[in-house]
C-alpha positions as CSV (number, residue, x, y, z in Angstrom):
1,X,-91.7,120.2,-60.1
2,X,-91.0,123.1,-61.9
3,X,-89.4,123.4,-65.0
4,X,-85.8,124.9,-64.2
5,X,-85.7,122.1,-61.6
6,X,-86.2,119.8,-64.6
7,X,-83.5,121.3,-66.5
8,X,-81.2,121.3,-63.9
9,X,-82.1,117.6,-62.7
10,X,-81.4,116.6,-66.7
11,X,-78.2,118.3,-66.8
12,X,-77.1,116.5,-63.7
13,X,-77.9,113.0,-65.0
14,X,-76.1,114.0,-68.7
15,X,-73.2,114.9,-66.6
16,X,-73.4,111.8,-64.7
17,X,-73.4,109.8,-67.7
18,X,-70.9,111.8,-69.1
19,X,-68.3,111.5,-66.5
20,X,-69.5,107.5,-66.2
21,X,-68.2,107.1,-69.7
22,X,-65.3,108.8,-69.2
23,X,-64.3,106.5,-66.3
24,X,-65.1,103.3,-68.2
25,X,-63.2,104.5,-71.3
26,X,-59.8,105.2,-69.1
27,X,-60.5,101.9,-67.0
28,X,-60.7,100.7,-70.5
29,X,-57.8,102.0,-71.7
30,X,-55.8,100.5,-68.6
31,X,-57.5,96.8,-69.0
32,X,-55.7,97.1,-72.9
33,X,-52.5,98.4,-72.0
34,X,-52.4,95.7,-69.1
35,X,-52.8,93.0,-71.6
36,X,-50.5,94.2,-74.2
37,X,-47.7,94.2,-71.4
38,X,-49.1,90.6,-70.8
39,X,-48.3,89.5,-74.2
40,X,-45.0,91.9,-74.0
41,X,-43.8,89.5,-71.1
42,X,-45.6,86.0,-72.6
43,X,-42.8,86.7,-75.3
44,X,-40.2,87.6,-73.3
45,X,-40.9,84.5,-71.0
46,X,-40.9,82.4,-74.3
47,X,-37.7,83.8,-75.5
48,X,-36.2,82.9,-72.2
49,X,-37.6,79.5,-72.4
50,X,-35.9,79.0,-75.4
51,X,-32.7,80.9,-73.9
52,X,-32.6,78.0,-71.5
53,X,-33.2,74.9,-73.4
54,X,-30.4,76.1,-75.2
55,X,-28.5,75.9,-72.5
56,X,-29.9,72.9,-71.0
57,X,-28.6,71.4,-74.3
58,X,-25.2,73.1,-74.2
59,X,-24.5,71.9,-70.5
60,X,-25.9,67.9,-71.8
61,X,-23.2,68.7,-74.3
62,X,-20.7,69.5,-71.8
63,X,-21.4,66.3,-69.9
64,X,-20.7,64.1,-72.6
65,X,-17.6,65.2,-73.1
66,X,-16.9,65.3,-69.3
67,X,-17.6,61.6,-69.6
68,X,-15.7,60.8,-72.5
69,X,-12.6,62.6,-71.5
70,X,-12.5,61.0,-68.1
71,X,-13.3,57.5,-70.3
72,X,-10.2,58.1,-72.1
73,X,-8.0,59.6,-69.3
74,X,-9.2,55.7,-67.2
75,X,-7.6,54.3,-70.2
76,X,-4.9,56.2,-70.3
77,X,-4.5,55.8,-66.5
78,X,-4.6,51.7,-67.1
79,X,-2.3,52.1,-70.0
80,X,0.6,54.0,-67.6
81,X,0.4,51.1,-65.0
82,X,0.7,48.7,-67.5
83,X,3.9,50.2,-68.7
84,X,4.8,51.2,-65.0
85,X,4.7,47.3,-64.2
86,X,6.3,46.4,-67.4
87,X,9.3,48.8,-66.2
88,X,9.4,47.7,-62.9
89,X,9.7,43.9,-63.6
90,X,12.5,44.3,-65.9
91,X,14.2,46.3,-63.5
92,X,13.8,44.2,-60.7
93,X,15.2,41.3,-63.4
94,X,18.2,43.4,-64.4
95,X,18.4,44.0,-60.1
96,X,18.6,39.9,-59.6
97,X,21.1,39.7,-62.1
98,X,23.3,41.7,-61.0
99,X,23.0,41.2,-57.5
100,X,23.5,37.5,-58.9
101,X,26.5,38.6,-60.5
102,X,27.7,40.1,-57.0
103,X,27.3,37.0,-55.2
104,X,29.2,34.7,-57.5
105,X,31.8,36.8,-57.3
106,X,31.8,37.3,-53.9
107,X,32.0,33.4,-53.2
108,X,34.6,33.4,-55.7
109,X,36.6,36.0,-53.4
110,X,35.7,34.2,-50.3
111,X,36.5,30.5,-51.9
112,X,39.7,32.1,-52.7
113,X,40.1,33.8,-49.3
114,X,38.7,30.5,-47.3
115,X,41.3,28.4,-49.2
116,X,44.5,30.6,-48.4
117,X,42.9,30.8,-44.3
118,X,42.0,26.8,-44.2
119,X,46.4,26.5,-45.7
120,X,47.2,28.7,-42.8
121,X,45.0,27.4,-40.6
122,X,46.2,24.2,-41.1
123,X,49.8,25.1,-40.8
124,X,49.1,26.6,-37.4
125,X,47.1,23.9,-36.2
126,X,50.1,21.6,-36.8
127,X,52.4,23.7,-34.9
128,X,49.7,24.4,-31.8
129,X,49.4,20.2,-32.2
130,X,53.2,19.9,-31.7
131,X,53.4,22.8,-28.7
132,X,49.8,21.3,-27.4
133,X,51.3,17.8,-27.2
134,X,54.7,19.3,-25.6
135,X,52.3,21.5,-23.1
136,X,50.0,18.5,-22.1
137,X,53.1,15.8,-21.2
138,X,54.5,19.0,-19.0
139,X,50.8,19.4,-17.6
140,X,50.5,16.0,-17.4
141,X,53.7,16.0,-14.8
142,X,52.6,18.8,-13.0
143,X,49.0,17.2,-12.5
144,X,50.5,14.1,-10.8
145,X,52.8,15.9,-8.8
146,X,49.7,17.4,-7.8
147,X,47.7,15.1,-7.0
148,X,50.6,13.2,-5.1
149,X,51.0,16.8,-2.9
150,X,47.1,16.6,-2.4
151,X,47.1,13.0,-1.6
152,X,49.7,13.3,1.1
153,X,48.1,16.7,2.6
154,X,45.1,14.7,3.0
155,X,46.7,11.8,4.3
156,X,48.6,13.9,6.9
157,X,45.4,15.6,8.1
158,X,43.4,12.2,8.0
159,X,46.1,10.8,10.3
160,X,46.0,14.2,12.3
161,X,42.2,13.7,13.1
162,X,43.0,9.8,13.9
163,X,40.5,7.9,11.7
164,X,40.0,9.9,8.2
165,X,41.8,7.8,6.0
166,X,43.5,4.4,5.7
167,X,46.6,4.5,3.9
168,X,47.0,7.3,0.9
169,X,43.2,7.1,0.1
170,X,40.0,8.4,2.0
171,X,37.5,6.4,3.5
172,X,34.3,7.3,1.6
173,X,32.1,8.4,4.0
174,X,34.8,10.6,5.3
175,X,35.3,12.0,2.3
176,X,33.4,15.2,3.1
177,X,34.5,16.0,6.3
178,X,38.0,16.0,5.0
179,X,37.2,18.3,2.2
180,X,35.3,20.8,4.5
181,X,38.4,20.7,6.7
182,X,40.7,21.8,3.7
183,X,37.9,24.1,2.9
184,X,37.9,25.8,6.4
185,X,42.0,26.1,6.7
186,X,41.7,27.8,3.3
187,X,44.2,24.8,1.7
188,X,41.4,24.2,-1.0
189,X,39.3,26.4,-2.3
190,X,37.4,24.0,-4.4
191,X,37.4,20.5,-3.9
192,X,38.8,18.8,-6.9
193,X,36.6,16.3,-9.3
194,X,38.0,13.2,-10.3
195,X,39.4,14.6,-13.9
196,X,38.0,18.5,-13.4
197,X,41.8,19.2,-14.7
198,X,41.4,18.0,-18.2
199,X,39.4,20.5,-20.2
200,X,38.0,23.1,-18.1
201,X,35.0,24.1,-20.6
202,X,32.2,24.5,-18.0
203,X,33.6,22.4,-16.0
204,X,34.1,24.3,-12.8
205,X,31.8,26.6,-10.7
206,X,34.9,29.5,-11.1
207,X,35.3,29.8,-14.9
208,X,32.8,32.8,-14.8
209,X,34.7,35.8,-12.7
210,X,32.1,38.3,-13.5
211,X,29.1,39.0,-10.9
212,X,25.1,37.7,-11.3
213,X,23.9,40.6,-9.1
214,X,24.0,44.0,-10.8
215,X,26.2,45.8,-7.5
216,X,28.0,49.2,-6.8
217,X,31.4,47.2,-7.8
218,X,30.2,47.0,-11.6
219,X,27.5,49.6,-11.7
220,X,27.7,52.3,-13.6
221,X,29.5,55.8,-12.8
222,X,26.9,58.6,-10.9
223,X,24.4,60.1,-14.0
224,X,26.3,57.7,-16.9
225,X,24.2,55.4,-19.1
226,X,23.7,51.9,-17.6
227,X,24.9,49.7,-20.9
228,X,23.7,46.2,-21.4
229,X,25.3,44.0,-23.9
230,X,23.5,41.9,-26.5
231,X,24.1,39.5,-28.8
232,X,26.9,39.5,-31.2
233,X,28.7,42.4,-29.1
234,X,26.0,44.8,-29.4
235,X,24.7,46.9,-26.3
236,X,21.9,49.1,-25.8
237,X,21.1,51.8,-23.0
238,X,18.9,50.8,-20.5
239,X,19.0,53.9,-18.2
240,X,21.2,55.7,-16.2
241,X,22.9,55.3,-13.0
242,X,21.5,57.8,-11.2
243,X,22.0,58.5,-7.6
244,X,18.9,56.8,-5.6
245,X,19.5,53.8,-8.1
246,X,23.1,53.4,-6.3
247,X,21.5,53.5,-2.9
248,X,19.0,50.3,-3.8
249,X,22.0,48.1,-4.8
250,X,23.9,46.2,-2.6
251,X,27.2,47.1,-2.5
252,X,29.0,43.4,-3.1
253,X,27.2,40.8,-5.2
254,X,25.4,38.3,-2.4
255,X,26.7,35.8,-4.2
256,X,30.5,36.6,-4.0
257,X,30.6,38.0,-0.8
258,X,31.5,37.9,1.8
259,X,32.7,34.4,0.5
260,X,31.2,32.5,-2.8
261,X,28.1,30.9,-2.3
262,X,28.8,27.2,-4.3
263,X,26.1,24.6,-4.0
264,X,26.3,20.5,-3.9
265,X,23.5,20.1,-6.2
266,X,21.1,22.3,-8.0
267,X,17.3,21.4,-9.2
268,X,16.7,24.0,-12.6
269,X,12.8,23.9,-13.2
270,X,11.4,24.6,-16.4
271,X,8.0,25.2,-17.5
272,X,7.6,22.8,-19.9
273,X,3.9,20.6,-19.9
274,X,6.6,17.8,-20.1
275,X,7.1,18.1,-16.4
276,X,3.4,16.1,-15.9
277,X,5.0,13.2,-17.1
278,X,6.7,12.5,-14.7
279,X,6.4,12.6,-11.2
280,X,10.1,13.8,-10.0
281,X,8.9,16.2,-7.4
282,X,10.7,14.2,-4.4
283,X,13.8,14.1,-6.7
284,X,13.7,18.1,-7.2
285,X,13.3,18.7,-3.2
286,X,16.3,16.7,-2.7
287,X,18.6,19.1,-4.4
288,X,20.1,21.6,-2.3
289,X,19.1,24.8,-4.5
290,X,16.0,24.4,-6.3
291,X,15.9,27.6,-9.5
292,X,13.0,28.4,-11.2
293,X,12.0,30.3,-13.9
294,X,9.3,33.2,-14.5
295,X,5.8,32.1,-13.2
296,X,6.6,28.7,-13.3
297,X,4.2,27.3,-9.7
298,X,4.5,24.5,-7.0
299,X,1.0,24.6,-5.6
300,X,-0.9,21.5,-6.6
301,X,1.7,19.9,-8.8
302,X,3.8,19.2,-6.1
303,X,4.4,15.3,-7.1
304,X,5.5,16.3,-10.5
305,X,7.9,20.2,-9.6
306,X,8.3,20.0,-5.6
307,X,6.9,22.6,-3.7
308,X,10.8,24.5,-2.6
309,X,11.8,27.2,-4.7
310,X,15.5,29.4,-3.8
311,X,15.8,31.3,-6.5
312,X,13.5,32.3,-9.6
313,X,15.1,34.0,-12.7
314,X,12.4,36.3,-13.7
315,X,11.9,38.0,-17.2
316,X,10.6,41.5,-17.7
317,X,6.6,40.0,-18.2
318,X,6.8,38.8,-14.8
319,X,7.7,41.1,-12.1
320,X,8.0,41.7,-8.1
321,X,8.4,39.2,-5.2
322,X,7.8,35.6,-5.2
323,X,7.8,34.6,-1.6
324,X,11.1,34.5,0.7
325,X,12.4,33.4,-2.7
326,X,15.5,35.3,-4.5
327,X,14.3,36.8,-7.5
328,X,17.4,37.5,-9.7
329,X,15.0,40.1,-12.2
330,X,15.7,40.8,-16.2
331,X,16.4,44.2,-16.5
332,X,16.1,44.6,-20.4
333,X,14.3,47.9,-21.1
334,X,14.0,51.4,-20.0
335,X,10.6,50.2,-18.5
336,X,11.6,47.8,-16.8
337,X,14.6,49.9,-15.2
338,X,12.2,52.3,-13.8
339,X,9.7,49.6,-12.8
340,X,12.7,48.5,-11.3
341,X,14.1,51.6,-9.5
342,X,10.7,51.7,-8.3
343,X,9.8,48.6,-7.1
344,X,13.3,48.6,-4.8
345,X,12.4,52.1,-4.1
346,X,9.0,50.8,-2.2
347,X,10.7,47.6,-1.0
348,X,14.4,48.5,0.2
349,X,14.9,45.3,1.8
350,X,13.1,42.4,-0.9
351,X,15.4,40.1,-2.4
352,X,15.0,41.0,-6.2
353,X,18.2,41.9,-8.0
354,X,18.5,43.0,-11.2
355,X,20.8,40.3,-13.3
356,X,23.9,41.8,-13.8
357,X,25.6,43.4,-17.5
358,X,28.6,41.3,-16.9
359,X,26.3,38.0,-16.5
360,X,24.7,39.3,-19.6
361,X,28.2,39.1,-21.8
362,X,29.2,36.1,-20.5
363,X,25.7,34.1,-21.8
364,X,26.1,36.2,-24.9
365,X,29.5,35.1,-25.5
366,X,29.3,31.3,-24.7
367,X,26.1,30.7,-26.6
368,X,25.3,31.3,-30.5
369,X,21.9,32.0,-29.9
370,X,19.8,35.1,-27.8
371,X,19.9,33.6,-24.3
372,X,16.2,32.8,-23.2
373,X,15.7,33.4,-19.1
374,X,15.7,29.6,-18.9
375,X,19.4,29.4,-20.6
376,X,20.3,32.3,-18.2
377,X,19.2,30.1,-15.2
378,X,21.1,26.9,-16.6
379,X,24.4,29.4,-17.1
380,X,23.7,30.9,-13.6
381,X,23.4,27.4,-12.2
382,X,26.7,25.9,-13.9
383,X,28.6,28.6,-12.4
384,X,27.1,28.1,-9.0
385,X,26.4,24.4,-8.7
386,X,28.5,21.4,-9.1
387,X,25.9,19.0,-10.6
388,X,23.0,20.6,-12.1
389,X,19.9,18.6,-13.2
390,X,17.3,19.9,-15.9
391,X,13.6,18.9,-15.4
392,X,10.6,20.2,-18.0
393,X,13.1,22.2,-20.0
394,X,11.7,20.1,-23.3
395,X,8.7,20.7,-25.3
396,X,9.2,18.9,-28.5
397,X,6.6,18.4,-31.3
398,X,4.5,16.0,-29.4
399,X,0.9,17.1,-29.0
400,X,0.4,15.7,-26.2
401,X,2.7,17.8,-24.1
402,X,1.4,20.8,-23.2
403,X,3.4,24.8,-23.2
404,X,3.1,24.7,-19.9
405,X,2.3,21.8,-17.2
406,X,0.6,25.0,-15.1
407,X,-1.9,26.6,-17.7
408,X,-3.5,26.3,-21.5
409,X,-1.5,29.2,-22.2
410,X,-0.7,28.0,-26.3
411,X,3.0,29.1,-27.8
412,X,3.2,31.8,-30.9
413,X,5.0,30.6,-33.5
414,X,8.0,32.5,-32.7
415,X,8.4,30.9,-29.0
416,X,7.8,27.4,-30.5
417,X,11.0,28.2,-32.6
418,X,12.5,29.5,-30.0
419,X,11.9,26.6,-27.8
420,X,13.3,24.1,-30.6
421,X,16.6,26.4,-31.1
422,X,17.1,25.9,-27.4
423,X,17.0,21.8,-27.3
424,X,20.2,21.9,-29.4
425,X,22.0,24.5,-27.3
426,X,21.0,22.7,-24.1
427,X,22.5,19.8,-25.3
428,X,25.4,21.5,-26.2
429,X,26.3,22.4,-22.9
430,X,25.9,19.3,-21.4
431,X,28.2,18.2,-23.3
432,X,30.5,20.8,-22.5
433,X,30.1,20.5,-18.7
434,X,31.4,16.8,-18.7
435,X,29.3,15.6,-16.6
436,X,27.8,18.0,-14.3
437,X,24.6,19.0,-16.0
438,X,22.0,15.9,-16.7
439,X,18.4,16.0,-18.6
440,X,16.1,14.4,-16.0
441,X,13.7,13.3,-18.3
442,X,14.7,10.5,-21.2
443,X,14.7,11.0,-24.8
444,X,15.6,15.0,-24.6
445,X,19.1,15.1,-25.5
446,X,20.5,13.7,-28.8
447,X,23.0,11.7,-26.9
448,X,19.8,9.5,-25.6
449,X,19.4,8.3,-29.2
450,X,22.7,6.1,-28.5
451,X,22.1,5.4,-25.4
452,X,19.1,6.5,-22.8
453,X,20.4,6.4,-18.7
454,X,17.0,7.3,-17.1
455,X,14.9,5.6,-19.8
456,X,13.0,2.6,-17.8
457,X,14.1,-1.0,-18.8
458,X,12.9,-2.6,-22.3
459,X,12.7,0.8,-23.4
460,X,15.1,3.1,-25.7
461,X,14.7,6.5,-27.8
462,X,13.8,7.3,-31.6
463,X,14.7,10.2,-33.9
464,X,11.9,13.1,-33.6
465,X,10.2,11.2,-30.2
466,X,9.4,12.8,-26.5
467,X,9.3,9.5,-24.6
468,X,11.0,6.1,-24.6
469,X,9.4,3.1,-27.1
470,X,9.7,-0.7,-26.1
471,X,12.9,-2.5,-27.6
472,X,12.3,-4.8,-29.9
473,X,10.4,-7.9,-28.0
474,X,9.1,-5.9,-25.5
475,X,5.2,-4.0,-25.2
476,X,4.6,-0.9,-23.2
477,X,2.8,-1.0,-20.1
478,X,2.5,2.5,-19.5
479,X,5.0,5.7,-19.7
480,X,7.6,4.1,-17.1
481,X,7.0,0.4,-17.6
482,X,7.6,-2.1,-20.4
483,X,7.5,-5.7,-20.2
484,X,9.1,-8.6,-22.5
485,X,5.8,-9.2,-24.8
486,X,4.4,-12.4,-24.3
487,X,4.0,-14.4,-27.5
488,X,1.0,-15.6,-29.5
């Protein structure tokens, strides 16, 4: 190699190493300055380290007294209820103490008031005692003229048909042939009851001169509200009187027209468990109108409730036909008015009626209780029957007797209450009809406590009881037999 190749070959390599260096020293340079910004952030990242603990501590702080405010604002919460109750009892003292006040004076007024009434009362009641007794020896004089122009009408048209009667007074059996005979001339419109003239109170199928069947004589006017009364001489709005309901009525009342429809003896059914007691099912058949009530059945307890049924009084729970029976239908709700509307509306010619407003005052006016469907059948069949006889209307206390004598159906509280309310009322009105309405089975009516018709002999009622007990010397056999106890 020659020696300016030399030369030139060293100079390359020194300017190799030269340029080398200066590359290392800059990558150098870089490497420092990258780990001084290293540190530069390391103390930044340290300072915001300590930034946050800061306020890691601050919002620990905070919490605290978060806690302790809400700590102290329970307490003050518990201390305001306190205080609240505190005020409220003492003003619900100072209330009952003057209400107190109120009614103390107000029974003074009304002693006061009650005293001056019962002093006027009593002053009228001895004139109306004086006019009364004046009024009854006149009525007394017109009732025996009466009877003497009855008597000798009947005797004329007894001798008139040749053998009715034998002197002024009717042979027995002819007794009803005679009385249809007035009936048919129109003479007598009701055949008198030995002493019907003396207090009329329920005592005659014509007291009530209102209809049963809601009719185009008592509906309402075209698109007016359709009003039924309630108790104590409220009324409520049960619908309106719109057209196609005045074209699913009848026009008269079927019971009214075209002459009154009065029956010899009517059967009222209840649904009382009481019924299987008692096996008066032939008795009930005999009757010559046989009511029921609501969903009270025949079929398979024939023995005990008969198997006829004429006409069903029917509450808003129970709806629709029953048979070839008359269904005489509470109507005591909007519901039930359209259900109603469209019931007739699909079966024009079915015998359900709608009871009628004017039945509904009466019941609401001769009772002091809401009527229950079973007092509206008794009412109904006191002013279309002249004997009525109640069976399973009685529930009692007795375990033993079941809601109903046609299901395990138990009462709520409020129908047992009802159902005791209505024992009274029932007895009430027979009472009031003199007579004409009986309690088929014994021990039902208050009046069996002094003495029991239908109890079986040996046997008489106690307070609180469902059925008779023997007398005193006598066992019991079974529920309708006692026997004089033999002795030891």
């Amino acid at each position: 190699m020659a020696a300016g190749q030399r030369w030139a070959l060293v100079c390359l390599l020194l300017l190799l190493s030269v340029g080398f260096r200066l590359r290392s020293r800059s990558r150098w340079t870089n490497l420092v300055d990258t780990q001084s910004l290293l540190r530069e952030v390391d103390a930044s990242l340290h300072v915001r380290e300590g930034e946050i603990e800061g306020k890691e501590l601050e919002i620990q702080q905070a919490e605290r007294s978060a806690s302790e405010a809400e700590a102290t604002l329970r307490h003050l919460e518990a201390s305001l209820q306190v205080q609240k109750t505190l005020n409220c009892k003492k003003e619900k003292e100072s209330f009952v103490a003057k209400a107190r006040e109120r009614l103390e004076k107000m029974r003074a007024e009304r002693g006061a008031w009650a005293e001056g009434e019962l002093a006027a009362a009593n002053a009228s009641f001895a004139e109306e005692t004086l006019s009364l007794a004046s009024g009854t020896a006149a009525l007394k004089g017109e009732m025996d003229r009466l009877s003497e122009e009855r008597a000798n009408l009947v005797r004329s048209i007894a001798e008139a048909e040749g053998d009715l009667a034998i002197g002024r007074f009717l042979v027995v059996s002819d007794a009803t042939s005679v009385e249809t005979f007035l009936r048919r001339t129109g003479v007598l419109t009701f055949p008198l009851a030995q002493g019907s003239n003396e207090n009329r109170g329920m005592t005659s199928p014509y007291d009530y001169t209102g209809s049963f069947v809601y009719n185009l004589k008592v509906c309402a006017p075209e698109n007016q509200k359709v009003l039924l009364p309630k108790w104590r001489g409220q009324s409520s709005s049960i619908g309106v009187a719109t057209k196609k309901l005045r074209g699913l009525i009848p026009k008269n009342d079927p019971f009214l027209y075209p002459k009154p429809v009065v029956y010899e003896s009517c059967a009222v059914v209840g649904n009382s468990g009481l019924g299987l007691f008692y096996e008066h099912g032939e008795e009930i058949d005999a009757h010559q109108a046989v009511i029921r009530i609501n969903a009270g059945t025949t079929r398979g307890f024939e023995e005990f409730v008969g198997n006829r049924t004429d006409i069903r009084f029917v509450n808003r729970m129970h709806f629709g036909k029953f048979g070839d029976e008359v269904v005489l239908q509470q109507v005591t709700n909007e519901a039930t008015f359209q259900k109603f509307i469209d019931y007739k509306a699909s079966s024009p010619n079915s015998r359900v009626f709608m009871v009628s407003p004017e039945l509904h005052a009466h019941v609401q006016r001769e009772l002091v209780m809401p009527a229950t469907n079973g007092l509206f059948a008794i009412m109904f069949a006191l002013q279309r029957c002249r004997q009525v006889t109640l069976f399973g209307f009685f529930r009692g206390e007795d375990d033993r007797v079941p809601y109903h004598y046609f299901d395990s159906e138990a009462p709520k509280h409020s129908q047992r209450r009802r159902d005791v309310q209505e024992g009274p009322m029932i007895a009430e009105l027979a009472w009031r009809s003199k007579g004409r309405l009986k309690i088929a089975e014994p021990c039902n009516s208050p009046y069996d406590l002094v003495h029991c018709p239908r109890c079986p002999e040996g046997s008489q009622c106690e307070q609180g009881g469902a059925f008779p007990v023997p007398k005193p010397g006598f066992c019991k056999e079974n529920l309708n037999s006692f026997r004089e106890c033999e002795e030891a």
